[in-house]
C-alpha positions as CSV (number, residue, x, y, z in Angstrom):
1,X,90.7,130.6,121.6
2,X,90.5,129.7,118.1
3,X,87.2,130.4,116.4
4,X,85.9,127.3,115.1
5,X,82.4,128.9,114.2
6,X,83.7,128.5,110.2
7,X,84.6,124.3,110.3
8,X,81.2,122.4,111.4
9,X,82.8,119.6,110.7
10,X,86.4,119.5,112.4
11,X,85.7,122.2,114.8
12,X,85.2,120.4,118.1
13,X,88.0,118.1,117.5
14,X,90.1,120.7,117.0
15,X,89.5,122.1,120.2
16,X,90.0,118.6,121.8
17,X,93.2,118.6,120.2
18,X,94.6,121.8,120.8
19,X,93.5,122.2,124.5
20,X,95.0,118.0,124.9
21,X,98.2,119.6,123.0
22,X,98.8,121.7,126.2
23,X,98.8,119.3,128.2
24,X,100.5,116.7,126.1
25,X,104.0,118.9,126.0
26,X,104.7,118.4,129.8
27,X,103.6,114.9,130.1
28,X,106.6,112.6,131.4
29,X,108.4,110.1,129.3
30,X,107.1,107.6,131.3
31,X,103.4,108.7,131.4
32,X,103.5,108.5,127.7
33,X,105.3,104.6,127.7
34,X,102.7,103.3,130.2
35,X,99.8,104.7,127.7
36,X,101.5,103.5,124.8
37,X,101.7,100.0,126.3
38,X,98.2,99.9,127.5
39,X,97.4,101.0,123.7
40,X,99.2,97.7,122.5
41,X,97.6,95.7,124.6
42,X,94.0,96.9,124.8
43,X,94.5,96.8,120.1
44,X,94.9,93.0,120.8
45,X,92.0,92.6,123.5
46,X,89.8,94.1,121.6
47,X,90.5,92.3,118.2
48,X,87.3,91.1,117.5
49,X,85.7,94.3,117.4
50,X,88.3,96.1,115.2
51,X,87.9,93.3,112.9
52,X,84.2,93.2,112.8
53,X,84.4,97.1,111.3
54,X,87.1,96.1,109.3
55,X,85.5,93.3,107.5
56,X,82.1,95.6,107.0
57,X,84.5,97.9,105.3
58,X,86.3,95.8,103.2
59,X,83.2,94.2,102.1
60,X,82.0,97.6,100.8
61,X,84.9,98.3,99.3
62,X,84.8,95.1,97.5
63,X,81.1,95.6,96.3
64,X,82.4,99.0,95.1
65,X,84.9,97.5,92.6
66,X,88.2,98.6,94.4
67,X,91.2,96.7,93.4
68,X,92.6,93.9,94.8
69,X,95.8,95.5,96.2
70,X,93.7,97.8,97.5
71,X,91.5,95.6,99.6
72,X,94.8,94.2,100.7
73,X,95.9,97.4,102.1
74,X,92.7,97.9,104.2
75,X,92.4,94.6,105.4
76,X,93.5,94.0,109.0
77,X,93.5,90.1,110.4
78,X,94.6,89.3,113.9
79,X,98.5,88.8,112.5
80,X,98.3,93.1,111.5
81,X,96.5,94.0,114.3
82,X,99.5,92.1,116.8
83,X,101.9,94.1,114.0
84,X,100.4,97.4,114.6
85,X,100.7,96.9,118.5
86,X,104.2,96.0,118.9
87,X,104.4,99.0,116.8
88,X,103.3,100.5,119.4
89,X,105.5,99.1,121.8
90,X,108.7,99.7,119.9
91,X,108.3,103.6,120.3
92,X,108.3,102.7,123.9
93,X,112.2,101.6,123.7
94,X,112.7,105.0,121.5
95,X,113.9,108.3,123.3
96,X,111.7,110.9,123.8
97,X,112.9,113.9,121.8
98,X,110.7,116.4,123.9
99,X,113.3,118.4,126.3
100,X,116.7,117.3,124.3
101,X,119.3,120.5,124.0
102,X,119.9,120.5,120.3
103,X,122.3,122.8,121.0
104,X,123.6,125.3,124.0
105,X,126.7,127.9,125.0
106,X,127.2,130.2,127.4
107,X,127.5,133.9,125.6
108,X,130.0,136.5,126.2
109,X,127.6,138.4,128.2
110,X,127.6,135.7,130.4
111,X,124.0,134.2,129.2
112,X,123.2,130.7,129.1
113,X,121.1,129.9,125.7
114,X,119.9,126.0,125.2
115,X,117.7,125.1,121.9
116,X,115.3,122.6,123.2
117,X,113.0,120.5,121.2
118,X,109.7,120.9,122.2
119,X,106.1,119.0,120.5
120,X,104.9,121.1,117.6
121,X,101.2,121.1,119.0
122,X,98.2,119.7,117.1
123,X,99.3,117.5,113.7
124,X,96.6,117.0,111.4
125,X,97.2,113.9,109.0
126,X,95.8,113.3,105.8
127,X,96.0,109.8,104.5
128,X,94.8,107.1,102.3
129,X,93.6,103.4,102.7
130,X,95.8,101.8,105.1
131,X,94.1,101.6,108.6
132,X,98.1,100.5,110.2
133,X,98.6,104.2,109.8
134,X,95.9,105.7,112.1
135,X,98.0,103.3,115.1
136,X,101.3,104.5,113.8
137,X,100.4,108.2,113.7
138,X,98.7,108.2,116.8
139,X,101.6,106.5,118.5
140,X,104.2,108.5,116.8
141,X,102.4,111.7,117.6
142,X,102.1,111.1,121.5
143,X,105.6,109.7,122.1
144,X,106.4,113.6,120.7
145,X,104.0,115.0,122.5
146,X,101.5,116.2,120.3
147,X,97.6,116.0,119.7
148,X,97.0,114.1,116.4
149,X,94.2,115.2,114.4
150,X,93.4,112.2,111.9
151,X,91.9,112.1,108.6
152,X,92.0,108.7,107.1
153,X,90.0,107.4,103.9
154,X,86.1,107.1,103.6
155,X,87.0,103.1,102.7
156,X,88.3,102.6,105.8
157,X,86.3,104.9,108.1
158,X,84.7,102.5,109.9
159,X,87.8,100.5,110.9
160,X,89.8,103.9,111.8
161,X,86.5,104.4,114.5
162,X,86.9,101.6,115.6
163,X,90.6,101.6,116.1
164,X,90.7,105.4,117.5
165,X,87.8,104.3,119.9
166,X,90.3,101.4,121.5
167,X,93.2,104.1,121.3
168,X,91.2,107.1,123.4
169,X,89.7,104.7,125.9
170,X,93.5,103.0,126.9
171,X,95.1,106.4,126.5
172,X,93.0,108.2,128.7
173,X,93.0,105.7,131.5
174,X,96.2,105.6,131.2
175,X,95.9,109.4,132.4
176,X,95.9,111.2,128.9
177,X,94.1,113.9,128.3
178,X,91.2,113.6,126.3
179,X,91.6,114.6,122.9
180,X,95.2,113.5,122.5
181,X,93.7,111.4,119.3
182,X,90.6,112.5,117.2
183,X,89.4,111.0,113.9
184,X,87.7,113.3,111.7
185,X,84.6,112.5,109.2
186,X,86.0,111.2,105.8
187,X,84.6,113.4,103.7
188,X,86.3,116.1,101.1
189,X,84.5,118.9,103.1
190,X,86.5,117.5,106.5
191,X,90.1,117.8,104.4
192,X,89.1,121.3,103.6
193,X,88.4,122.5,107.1
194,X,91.3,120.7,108.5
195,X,93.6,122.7,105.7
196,X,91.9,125.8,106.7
197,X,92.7,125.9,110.3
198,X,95.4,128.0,110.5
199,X,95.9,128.5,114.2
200,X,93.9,125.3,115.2
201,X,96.3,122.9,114.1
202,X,99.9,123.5,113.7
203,X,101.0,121.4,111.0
204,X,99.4,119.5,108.4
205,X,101.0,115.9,107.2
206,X,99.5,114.3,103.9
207,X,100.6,110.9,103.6
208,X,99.8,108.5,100.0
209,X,98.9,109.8,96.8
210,X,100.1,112.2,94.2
211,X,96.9,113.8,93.9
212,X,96.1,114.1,97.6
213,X,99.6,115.2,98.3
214,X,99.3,118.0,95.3
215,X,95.5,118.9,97.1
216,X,97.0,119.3,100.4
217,X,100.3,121.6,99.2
218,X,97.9,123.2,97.1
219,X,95.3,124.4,99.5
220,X,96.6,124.5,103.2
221,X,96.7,127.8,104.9
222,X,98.2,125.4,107.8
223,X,102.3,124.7,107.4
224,X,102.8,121.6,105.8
225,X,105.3,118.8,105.9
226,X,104.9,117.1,102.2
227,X,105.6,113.9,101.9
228,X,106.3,113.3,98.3
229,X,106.4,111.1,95.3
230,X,109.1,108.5,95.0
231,X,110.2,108.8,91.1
232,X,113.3,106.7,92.6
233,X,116.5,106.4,90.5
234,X,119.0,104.0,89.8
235,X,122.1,104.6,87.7
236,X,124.8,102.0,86.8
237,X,128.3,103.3,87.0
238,X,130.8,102.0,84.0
239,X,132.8,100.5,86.8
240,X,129.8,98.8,88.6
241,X,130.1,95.1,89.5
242,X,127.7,93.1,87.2
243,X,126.9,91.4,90.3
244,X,126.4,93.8,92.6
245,X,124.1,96.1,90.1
246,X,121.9,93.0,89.4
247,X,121.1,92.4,93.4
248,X,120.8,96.1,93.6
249,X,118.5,97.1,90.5
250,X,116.4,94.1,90.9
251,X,115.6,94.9,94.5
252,X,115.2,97.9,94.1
253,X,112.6,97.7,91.4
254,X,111.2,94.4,92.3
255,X,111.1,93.9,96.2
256,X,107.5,95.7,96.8
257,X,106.5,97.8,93.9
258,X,103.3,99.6,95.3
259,X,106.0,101.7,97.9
260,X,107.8,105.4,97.0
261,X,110.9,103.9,97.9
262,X,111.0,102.0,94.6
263,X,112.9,102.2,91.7
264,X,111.0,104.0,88.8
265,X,114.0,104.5,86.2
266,X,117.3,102.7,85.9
267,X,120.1,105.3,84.3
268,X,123.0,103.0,82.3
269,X,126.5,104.5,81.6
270,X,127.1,103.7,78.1
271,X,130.4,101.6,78.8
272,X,128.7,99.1,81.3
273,X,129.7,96.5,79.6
274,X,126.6,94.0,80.9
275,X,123.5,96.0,80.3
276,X,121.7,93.0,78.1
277,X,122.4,90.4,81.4
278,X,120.9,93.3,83.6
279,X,117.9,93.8,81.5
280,X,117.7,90.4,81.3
281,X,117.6,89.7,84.3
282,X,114.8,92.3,84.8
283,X,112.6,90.9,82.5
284,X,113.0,87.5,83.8
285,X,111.5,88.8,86.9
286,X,108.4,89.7,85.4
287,X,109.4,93.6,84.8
288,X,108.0,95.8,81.7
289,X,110.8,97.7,80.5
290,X,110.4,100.9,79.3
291,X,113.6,102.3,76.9
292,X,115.1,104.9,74.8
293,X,116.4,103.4,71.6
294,X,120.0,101.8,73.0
295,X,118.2,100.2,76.0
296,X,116.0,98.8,73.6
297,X,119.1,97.1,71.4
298,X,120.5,95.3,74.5
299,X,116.8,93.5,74.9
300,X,114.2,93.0,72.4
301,X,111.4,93.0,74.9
302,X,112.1,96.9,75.8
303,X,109.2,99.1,75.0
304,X,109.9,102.9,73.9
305,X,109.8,105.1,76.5
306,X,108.4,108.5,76.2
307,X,108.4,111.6,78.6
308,X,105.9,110.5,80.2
309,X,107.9,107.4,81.5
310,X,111.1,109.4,82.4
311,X,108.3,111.4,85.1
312,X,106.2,108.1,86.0
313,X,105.6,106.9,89.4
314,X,104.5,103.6,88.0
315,X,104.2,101.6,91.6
316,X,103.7,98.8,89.2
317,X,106.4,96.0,88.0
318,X,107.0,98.9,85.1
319,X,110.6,100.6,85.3
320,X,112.2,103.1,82.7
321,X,115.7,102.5,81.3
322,X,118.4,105.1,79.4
323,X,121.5,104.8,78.6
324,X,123.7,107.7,79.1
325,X,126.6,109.1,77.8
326,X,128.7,109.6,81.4
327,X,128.0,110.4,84.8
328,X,126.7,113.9,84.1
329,X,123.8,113.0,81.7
330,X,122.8,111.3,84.4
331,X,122.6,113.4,86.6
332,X,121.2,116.0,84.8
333,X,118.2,113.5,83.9
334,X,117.8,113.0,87.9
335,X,117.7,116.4,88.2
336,X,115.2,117.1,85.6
337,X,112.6,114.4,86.9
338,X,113.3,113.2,90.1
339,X,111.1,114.0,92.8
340,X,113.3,114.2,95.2
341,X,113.0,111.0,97.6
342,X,116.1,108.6,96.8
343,X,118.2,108.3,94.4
344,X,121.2,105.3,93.7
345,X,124.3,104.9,92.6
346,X,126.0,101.5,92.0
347,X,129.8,102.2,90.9
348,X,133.2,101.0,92.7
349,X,134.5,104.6,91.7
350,X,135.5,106.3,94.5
351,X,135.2,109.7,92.0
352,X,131.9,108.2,90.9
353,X,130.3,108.1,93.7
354,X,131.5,111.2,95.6
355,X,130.7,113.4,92.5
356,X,127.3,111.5,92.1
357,X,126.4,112.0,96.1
358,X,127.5,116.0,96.0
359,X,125.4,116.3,92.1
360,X,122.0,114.7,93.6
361,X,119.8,117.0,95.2
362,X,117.2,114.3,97.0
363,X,116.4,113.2,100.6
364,X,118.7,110.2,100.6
365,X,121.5,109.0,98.7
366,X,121.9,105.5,98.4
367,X,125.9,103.7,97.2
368,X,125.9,100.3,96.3
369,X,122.5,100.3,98.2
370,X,118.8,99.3,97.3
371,X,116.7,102.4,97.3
372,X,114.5,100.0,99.4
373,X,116.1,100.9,102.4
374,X,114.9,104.7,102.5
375,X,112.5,104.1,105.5
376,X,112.4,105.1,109.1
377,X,112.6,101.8,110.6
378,X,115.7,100.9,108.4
379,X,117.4,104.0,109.4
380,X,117.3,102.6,113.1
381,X,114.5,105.5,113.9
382,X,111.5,103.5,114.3
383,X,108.4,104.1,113.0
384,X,107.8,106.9,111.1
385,X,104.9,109.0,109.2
386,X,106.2,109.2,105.7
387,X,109.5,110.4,103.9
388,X,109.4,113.6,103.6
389,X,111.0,115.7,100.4
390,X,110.9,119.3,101.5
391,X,113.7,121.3,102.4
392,X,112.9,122.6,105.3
393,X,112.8,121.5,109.3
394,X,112.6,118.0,107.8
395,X,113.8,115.5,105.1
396,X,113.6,111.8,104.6
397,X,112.0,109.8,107.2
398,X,109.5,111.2,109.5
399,X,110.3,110.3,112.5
400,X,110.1,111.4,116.5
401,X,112.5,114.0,116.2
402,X,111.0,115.4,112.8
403,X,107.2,115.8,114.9
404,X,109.0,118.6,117.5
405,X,110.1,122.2,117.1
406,X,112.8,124.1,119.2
407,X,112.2,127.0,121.8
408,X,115.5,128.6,122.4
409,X,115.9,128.9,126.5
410,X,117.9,131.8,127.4
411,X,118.9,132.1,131.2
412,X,120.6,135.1,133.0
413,X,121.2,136.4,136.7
414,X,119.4,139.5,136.1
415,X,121.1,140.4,132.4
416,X,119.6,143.4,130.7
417,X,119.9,144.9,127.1
């Protein structure tokens, strides 16, 4: 057993967790369904409650000076809390991963080998404000098969007890072991521990901020699956259809600008011949544009743009705009200072866009496509945990099949070496 003697804080949980884990990995698909279910419905039953803690926090939070977008994110009503529980319900009509053959042959020895995905174990998760993603985790983490270990924000701690409490009590009637779920303190200290407890947990998944991201990559001793910044990309082709790069741009940018999925800098070829209608356009909408010095001849309301700009993450209704000399400039700018999330061409180049899609080095590659749609539920995949921009065991979308491993399964009639 894992000695916890050196993490007061997370210690218990994490033997909750990892002892539920065991269990968790051979629980049947339909075990898990009939939990998740009773989860959904015992969220709505008990609305009142999870709104009482919710409104305590939120009325901290607002005597604290946080932001009004902010506050939006933590607030729940009884319309999110019904959200967060079909949620829950739609992983029910989701496969299980657990058990699928990923691959399999029969060897020339005459051995049968099968790569089966199996639950990774205890998953720790590390994430800001929004109390939608304690459900979603916990959800996403069971219908894989593993123990979640959850460490939301101090804002929302009180709301996250409250919700976790609801979880457990379903979930274990609904014969799941205790400890498939744990909350941890919300405290610096707790983050620490949790990143720390290599051999306890099995994976560690940060999910919102740059900083938090960069603390978690930083510090873990524990694997981790980063989720990562979204310095999104958008470049306009010379052949692009005015009309098509306008709907495109303006979505990307504009639909919800507080997401990583957003646009962050728009990349012009210098032969698009309606650049000032597209910035136009932009501006019109209520966008701060941010240019090198030809952006800024095409529309007088263009700022200069500075390094800084080219690398922002604004979130805000702030995007960056350059005009470049042909499809390569562009993509060397992506590769410079893109983060690696999504990036967008708009172009009715058949060239165009297959050397732009080979060139870009990200998670997802969007044609003729708002980066909007880089998300686990638009995918068809469900809910997911984040989009992840690593390179390894999983990128993009964080879904059911990203939360399992593989155990090769090699079966003979007595074979010997």
């Amino acid at each position: 057993m894992f000695d916890v003697t050196g993490l007061p804080l997370i210690g218990a949980a994490a033997l909750r967790a990892r002892s539920a884990a065991r269990v968790l990995r051979t629980v049947p698909t339909g075990v898990k369904d009939a939990a998740l279910a009773d989860m959904a419905t015992a969220l709505v039953d008990r609305a009142d409650e999870i709104l009482a803690a919710n409104a305590a926090d939120v009325a901290a939070a607002r005597e604290g000076g946080t932001p009004e977008a902010i506050l939006d994110r933590l607030s729940l009503d009884a319309g999110r809390i019904a959200g967060v529980a079909d949620a829950l319900r739609q992983l029910i009509a989701l496969p299980d991963p657990v058990g699928d053959v990923v691959r399999g042959s029969r060897l020339a020895n005459g051995l049968e080998l099968r790569q089966v995905r199996v639950p990774l174990g205890v998953v720790g998760i590390v994430y800001e404000a929004r109390p939608n993603v304690t459900v979603d985790a916990a959800g996403l983490c069971l219908k894989s098969g593993n123990a979640a270990l959850l460490r939301g924000s101090a804002s929302a701690f009180g709301t996250n007890t409250a919700l976790v409490a609801v979880l457990t009590e379903a979930g274990e009637k609904a014969g799941l072991p205790a400890g498939f779920v744990e909350l941890l303190p919300a405290d610096r200290a707790s983050v620490g521990e949790l990143l720390s407890a290599r051999g306890a947990v099995d994976v560690v998944i940060p999910r919102g901020g740059a900083s938090l991201i960069q603390r978690v990559v930083r510090e873990s001793r524990v694997p981790v699956i980063e989720t990562g910044e979204g310095n999104c990309h958008v470049y306009v082709d010379a052949s692009a259809d005015p009309a098509v790069a306008e709907d495109v741009v303006l979505n990307s940018k504009t639909h919800r600008v507080s997401v990583c999925n957003s646009a962050e800098t728009l990349l012009v070829h210098r032969d698009y011949p309606h650049l000032p209608r597209l910035l136009a356009a932009l501006a019109g909408s209520g966008v701060t544009l941010h240019g090198d010095d030809a952006a800024r001849g095409a529309n007088e309301a263009v700022v200069p743009a500075t390094d800084e700009d080219w690398a922002a993450e604004y979130l805000s209704m702030d995007l960056a705009v350059r005009v470049v000399d042909d499809l390569p400039q562009a993509l060397d700018h992506i590769q410079r200072w893109s983060t690696g999330h999504t990036e967008a061409i708009v172009s009715d180049s058949a060239d165009a866009i297959a050397t732009f899609t080979a060139g870009v080095d990200a998670a997802a590659v969007l044609v003729n496509a708002s980066t909007r749609f880089t998300d686990g539920g638009e995918f068809g995949f469900g809910a997911e945990i984040g989009i992840s921009t690593q390179k390894l065991h999983a990128r993009g979308p964080l879904g059911l099949p990203e939360l399992t491993s593989t155990t090769y399964v090699v079966t003979g009639r007595g074979h010997v070496r």
